[in-house]
C-alpha positions in Angstrom: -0.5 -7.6 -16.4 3.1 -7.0 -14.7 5.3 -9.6 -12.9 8.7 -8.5 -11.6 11.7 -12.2 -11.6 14.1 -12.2 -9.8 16.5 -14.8 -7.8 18.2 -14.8 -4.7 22.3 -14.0 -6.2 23.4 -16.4 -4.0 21.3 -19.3 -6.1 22.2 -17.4 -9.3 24.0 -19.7 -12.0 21.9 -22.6 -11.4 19.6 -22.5 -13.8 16.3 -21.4 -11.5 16.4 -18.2 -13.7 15.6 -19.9 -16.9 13.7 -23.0 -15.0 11.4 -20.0 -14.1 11.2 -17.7 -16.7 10.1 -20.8 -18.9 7.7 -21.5 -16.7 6.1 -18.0 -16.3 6.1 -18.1 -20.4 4.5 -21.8 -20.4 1.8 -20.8 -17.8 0.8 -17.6 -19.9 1.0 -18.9 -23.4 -1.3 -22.3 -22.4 -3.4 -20.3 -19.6 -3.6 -17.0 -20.9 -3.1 -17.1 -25.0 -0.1 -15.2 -24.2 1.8 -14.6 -27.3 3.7 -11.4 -26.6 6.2 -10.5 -24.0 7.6 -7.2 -22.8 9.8 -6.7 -19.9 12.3 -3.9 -19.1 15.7 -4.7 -17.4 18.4 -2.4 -15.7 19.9 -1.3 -18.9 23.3 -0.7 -16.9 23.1 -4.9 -16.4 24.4 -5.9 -19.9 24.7 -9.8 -18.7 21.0 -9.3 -17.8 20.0 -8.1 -21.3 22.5 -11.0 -22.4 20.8 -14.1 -20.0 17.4 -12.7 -21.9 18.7 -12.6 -25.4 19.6 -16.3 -25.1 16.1 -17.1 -24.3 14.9 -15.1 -27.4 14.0 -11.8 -26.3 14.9 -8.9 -28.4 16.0 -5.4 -27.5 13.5 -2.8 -29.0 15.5 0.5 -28.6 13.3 1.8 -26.2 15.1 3.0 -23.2 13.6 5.0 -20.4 14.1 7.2 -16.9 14.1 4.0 -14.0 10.5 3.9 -13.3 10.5 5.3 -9.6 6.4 5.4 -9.5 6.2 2.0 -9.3 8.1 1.8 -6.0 10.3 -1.5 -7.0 13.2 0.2 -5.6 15.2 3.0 -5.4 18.4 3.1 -7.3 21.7 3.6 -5.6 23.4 4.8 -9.1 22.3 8.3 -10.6 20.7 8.4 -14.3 20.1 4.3 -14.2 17.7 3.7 -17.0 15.2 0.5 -18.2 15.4 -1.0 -21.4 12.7 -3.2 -23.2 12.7 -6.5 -24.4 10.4 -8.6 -26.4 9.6 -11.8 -27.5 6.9 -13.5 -29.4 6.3 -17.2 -29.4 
């Protein structure tokens, strides 16, 4: 199952970030027996990979080509790349 979060930058620094992404991890832990959680974020967006960390998510050292196939966007820097992330509650 895949899931893109994002929020609006002009409500950024608010808190609605973590509100939701605690939410999306209650729902699928409790609904779903979710224990295990991958994302990828921009790996050019350090304070991304930062706001994650602080909610437990580890870097794994896999980094990859952005994912163009899955038509989320098309980047306006050359070369950007995808890291992953985990977490397991």
């Amino acid at each position: 199952m895949g899931s893109s979060l994002c929020s609006d930058p002009n409500l950024q620094r608010k808190g609605l970030g973590k509100y939701m992404l605690e939410q999306v991890e209650t729902f699928a832990l409790r609904t779903l027996g979710v224990h295990k959680f991958v994302m990828f974020v921009v790996s050019q967006r350090p304070e991304l990979i930062a706001f994650y960390q602080r909610r437990g998510y580890s870097r794994t050292d896999r980094v990859e080509t952005y994912p163009l196939h899955l038509g989320i966007g098309v980047p306006k820097v050359p070369e950007l790349t995808i890291e992953y992330l985990e977490k397991i509650i």
